[in-house]
C-alpha positions in Angstrom: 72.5 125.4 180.6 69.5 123.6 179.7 66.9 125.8 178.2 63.7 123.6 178.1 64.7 120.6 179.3 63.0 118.3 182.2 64.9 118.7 185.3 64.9 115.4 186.2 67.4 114.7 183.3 70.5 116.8 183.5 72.7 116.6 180.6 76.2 116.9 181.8 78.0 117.7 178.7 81.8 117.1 178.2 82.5 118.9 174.4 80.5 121.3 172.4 80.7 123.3 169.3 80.5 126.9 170.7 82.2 128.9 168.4 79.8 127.0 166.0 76.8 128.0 167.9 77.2 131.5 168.6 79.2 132.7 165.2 77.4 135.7 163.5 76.8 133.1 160.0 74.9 136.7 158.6 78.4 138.7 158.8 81.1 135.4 158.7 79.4 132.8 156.3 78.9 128.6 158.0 82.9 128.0 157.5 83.8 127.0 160.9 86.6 124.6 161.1 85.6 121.7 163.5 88.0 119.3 165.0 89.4 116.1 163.2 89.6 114.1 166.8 88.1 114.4 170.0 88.4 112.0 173.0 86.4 112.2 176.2 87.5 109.3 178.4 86.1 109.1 182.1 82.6 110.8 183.2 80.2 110.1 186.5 77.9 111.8 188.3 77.7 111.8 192.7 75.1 113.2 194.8 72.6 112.8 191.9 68.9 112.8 193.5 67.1 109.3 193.8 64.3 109.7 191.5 66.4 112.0 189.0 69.2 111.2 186.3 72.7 112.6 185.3 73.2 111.7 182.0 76.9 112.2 180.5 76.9 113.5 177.3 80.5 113.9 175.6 79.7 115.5 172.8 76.7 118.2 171.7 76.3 120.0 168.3 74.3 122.4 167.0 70.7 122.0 165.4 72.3 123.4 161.6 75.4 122.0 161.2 73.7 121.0 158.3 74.6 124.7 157.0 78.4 124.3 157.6 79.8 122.5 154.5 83.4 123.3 154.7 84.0 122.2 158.8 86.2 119.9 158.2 90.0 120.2 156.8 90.4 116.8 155.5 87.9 115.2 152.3 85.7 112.3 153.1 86.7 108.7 153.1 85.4 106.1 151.8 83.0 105.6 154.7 81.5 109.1 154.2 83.5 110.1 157.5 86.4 112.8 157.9 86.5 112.7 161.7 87.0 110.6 164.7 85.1 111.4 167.9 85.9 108.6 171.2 83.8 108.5 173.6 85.3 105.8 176.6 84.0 105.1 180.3 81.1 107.4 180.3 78.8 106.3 183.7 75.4 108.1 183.7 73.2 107.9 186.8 69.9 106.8 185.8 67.6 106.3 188.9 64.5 107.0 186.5 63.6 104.4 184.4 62.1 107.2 181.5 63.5 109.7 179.7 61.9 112.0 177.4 63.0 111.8 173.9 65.7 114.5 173.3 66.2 115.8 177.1 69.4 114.1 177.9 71.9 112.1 175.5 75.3 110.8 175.4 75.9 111.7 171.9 73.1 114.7 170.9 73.2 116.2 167.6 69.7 117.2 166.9 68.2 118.7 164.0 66.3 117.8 161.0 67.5 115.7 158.3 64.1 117.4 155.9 66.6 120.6 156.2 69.5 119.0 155.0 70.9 120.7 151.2 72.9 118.9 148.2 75.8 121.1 149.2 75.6 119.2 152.9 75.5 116.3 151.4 77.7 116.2 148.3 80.6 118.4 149.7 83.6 116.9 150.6 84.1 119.3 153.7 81.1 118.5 155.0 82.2 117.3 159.2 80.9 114.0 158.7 82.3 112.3 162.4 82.7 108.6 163.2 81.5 108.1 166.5 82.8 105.0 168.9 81.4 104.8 171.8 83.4 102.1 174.4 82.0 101.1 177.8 79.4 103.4 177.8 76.5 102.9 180.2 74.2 103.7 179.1 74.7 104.7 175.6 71.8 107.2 174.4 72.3 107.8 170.6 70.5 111.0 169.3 71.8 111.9 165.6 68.6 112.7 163.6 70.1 116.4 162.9 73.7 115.7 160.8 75.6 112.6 158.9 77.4 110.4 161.5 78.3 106.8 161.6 78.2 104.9 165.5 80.0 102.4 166.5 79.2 100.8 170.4 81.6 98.8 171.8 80.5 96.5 175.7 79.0 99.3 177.8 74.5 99.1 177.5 72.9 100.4 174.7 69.8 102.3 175.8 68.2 104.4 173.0 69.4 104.9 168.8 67.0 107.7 167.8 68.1 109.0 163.8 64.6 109.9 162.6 64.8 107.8 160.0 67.4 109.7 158.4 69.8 107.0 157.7 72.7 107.1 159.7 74.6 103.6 160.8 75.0 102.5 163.9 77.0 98.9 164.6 76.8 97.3 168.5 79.2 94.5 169.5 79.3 93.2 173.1 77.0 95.4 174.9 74.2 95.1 177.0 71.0 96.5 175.4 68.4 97.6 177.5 66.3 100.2 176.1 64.8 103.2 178.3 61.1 104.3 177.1 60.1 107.7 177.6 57.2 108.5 180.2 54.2 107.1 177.6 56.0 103.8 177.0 57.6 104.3 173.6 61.1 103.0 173.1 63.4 104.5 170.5 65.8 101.6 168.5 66.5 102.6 164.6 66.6 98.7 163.9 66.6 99.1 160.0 70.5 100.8 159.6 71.3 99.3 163.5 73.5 96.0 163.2 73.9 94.1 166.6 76.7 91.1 167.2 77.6 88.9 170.4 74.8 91.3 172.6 72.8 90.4 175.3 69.1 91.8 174.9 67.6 92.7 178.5 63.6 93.7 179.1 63.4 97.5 178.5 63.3 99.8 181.5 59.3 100.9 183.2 57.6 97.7 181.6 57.9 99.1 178.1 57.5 96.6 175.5 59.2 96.6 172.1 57.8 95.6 169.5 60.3 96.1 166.8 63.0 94.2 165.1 66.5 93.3 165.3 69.6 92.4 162.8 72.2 90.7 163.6 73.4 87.7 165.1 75.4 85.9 168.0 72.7 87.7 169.9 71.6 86.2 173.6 67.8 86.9 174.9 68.1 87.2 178.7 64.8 89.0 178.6 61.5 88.3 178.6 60.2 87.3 174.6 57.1 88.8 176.0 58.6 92.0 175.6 60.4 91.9 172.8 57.8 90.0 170.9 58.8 90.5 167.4 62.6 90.0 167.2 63.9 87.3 165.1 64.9 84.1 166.2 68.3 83.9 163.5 69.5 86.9 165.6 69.9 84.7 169.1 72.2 81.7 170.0 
């Protein structure tokens, strides 16, 4: 169920935290033990309308999981993760070259990062996941509500949206050919984003870019004209 979002981008969403969302926190306290691994391996869509996308989203979490800092059962490692979260071979249908920022995602955990508390932050317990995405096309990163760290292995990189809140995300040997939303604005966290051995296409509906890039081993099989400010040191 979508409540509020566009119909012309269906989320089709393989794992989500239920218990986590519908828990009485007033009676039971924010102690709900999330898994320490979860693999989704293999999602498409058919039959999906020609001007209308099916996005595959394997994994959605709640708005405050901010709130729940004892959801995991092992401590942090050194990476500031305690869980593993695989996402391989998921094939959206995109037959419209814009999507609203926060309707349809392959990995969504929205929220707030302005909400977040020293508790969240500083406990161990905290459900802190490492995320690998492999062969996932497109890839459409949404994380601005929790700590996660990304990792995007071939597949196309579409959209890395964090809201500034920090969180890593590391790309090697995808495609990356960003979708806008309807107004033209394309969503790329490019200051905690690393990018190695990629090949950068022109983003979808004529948007431009206008960002940067690090990185390197990078090849431009774009137009410069629409990526007008990334750096040459990041192409061969």
């Amino acid at each position: 169920i979508q409540t509020g979002r566009p119909n012309d981008n269906f989320e089709f969403c393989a794992v989500t935290a239920l218990r986590s969302q519908f828990t009485d926190y007033a009676v039971t306290g924010r102690k709900t033990l999330l898994p320490d691994n979860i693999t989704v391996d293999g999602m498409t869509a058919i039959n999906v309308q020609p001007i209308q996308n099916a996005v595959m989203c394997g994994i959605k979490l709640p708005a405050d999981l901010y709130q729940n800092t004892v959801g995991s059962r092992n401590k942090k490692g050194s990476d500031g993760t305690n869980a593993r979260i695989t996402l391989r071979n998921l094939h959206s249908v995109i037959n419209n070259p814009s999507i609203e920022l926060a309707a349809a995602q392959t990995v969504d955990i929205p929220g707030d990062a302005a909400n977040w508390t020293a508790d969240y932050l500083n406990s161990d317990y905290s459900w802190i996941p490492r995320i690998t995405l492999d062969n996932c096309i497109p890839a459409i990163i949404h994380t601005p509500g929790a700590k996660a760290v990304v990792d995007i292995h071939g597949g196309k990189l579409a959209r890395v949206y964090t809201n500034g809140n920090g969180n890593r995300c590391r790309v090697t040997g995808a495609d990356i050919e960003l979708i806008p939303d309807a107004s033209g604005v394309v969503y790329f966290a490019a200051d905690k984003t690393l990018v190695t051995g990629c090949s950068w296409l022109n983003p979808t509906n004529g948007a431009t870019y206008t960002g940067t890039l690090r990185g390197s081993g990078n090849e431009m099989i774009g137009d410069s004209a629409k990526a007008p400010n990334l750096p040459a040191n990041a192409f061969i």
